[in-house]
C-alpha positions in Angstrom: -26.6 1.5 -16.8 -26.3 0.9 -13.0 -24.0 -1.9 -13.4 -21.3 0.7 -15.1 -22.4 3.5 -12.4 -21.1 1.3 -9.7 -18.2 0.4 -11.6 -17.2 3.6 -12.1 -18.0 4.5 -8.3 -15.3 1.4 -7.2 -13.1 2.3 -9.6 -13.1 5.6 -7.9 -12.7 4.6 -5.0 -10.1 2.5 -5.4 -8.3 5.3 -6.9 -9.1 7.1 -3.7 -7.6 4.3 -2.2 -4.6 4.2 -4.0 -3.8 7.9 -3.1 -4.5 8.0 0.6 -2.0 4.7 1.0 0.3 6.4 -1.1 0.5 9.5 1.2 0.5 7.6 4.6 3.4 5.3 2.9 5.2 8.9 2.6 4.0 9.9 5.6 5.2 6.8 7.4 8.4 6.5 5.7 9.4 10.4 7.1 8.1 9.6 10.3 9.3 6.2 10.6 13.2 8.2 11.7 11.4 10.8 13.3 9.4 8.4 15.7 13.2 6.9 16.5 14.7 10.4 17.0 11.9 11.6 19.8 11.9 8.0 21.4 15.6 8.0 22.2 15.1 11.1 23.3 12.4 10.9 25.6 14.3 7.5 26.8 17.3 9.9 27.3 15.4 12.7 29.4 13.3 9.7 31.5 16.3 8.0 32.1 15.2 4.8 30.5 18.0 2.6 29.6 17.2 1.5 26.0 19.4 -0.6 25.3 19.5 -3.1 28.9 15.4 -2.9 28.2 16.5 -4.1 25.0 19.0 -7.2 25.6 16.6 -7.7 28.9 14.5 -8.3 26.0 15.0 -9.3 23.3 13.0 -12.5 22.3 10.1 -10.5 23.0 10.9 -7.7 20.7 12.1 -10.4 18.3 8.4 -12.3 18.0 6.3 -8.6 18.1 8.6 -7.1 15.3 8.1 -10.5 13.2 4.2 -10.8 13.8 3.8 -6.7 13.2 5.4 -8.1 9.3 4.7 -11.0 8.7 5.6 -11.8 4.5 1.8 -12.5 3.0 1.5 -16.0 1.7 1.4 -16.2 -2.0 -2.3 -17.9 -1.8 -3.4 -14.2 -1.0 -3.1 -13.2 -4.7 -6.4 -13.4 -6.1 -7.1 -15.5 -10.1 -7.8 -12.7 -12.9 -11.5 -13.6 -13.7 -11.5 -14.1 -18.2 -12.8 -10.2 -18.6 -9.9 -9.1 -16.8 -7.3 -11.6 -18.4 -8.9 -10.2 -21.9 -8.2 -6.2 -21.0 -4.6 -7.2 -19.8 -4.1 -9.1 -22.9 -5.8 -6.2 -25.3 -3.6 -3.7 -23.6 -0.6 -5.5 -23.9 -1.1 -6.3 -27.4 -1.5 -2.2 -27.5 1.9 -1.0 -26.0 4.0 -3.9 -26.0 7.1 -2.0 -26.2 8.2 -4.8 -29.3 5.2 -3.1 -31.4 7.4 0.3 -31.7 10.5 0.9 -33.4 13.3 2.1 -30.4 14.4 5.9 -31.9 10.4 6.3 -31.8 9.5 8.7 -29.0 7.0 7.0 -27.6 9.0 3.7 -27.2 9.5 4.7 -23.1 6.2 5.5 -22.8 5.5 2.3 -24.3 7.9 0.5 -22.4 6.0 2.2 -18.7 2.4 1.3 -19.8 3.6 -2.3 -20.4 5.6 -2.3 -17.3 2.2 -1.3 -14.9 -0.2 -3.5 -16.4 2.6 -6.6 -15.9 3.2 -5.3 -12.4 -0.4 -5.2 -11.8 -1.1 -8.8 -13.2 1.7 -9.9 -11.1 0.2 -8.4 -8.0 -3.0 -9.0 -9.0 -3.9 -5.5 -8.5 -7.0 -5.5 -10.9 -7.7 -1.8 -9.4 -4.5 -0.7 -11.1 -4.8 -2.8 -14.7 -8.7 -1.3 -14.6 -7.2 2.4 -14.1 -5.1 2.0 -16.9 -7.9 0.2 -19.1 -10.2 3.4 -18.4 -7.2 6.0 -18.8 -6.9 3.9 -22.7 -10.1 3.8 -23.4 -10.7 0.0 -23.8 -13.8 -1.2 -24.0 -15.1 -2.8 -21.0 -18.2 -5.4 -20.6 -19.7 -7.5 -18.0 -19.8 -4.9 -15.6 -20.6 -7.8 -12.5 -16.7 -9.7 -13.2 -15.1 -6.0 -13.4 -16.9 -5.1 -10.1 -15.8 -7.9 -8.1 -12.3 -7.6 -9.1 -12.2 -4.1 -8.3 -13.8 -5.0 -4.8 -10.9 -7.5 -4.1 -8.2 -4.4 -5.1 -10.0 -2.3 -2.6 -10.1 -4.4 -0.3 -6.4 -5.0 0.0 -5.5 -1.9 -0.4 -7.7 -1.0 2.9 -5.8 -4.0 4.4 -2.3 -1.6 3.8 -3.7 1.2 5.0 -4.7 0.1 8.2 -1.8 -1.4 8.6 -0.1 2.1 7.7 -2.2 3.5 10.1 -1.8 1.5 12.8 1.9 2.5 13.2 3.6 4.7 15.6 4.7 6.7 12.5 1.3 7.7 11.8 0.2 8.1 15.4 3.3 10.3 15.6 1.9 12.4 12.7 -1.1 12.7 14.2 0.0 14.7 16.9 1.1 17.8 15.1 3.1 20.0 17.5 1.2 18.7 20.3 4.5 17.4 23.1 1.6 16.0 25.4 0.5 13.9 22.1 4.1 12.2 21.1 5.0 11.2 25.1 2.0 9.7 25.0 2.8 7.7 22.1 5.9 6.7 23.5 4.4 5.8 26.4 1.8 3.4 24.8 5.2 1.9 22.7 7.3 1.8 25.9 4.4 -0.5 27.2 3.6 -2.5 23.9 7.3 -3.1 23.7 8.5 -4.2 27.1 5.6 -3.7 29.2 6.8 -0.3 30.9 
């Protein structure tokens, strides 16, 4: 009975997880432009010259912008353990959109479910397969396998969120309405970026 408590309490949190990356992606992703618009801006009004710092430069800003995303090696992806290769294969077996006629209205449906657990295999995302075993009711066993695959999914994910976090985006976000806040944030990118 423990074992399956503290499967269901990773699988949680890895749903947990999955959300709050989701929302700082969004939240990134708005403030990613809006982070440009108040940096130009404050460059403007400081009369800092953008684009000599720039070409003055540029190798610098070259080698910071490749190590900040840097592509993650293949060998990252973790091996499905057997218990996890089984509830992919049950669940594929289950909606594999070939198992339904196509003027069937659940054939998209279908066609989705299959889609996310391939996805998931491909990324070896076991958090995400497991999700979708739970939300379909398949049986699950050796509780131990499941909970160290979930462990790896969590992990990563808390991998992308720091690095969401860790962005002048977020920091920008962060500051609310606060002017002192985002000058300071420019500030502390000014310096990262050419040492100003």
């Amino acid at each position: 009975m423990i074992k399956k408590l503290k499967y269901k309490r990773l699988l949680n949190k890895y749903k947990a997880l999955e959300t709050e990356l989701e929302f700082a992606k969004e939240v990134t992703r708005y403030y990613g432009p809006q982070f440009e618009i108040y940096y130009r801006q404050y460059c403007s009004k400081n009369t800092i010259d953008i684009d000599k710092l720039n070409r003055e430069n540029s190798a610098k800003v070259a080698k910071i912008f490749t190590t900040c995303n840097p592509e993650p090696p293949e060998n990252q992806k973790s091996s499905p353990n057997y218990n996890v290769k089984n509830i992919f294969k049950e669940l594929a077996r289950k909606f594999h959109p070939d198992k339904i006629s196509n003027d069937d209205p659940l054939k998209s449906e279908y066609e989705e479910i299959f889609k996310s657990i391939t996805a998931a295999m491909d990324e070896s995302d076991w958090g995400k397969l497991l999700s979708i075993a739970e939300e379909h009711k398949v049986k699950l066993k050796d509780y131990d396998s499941l909970c160290t695959s979930l462990q790896i999914s969590i992990d990563n994910i808390d991998k992308k969120l720091e690095k969401e976090k860790t962005s002048y985006s977020w920091a920008l976000f962060l500051c609310e309405d606060s002017e002192q806040c985002k000058e300071e944030v420019v500030k502390k990118f000014l310096n990262h970026l050419f040492g100003i």
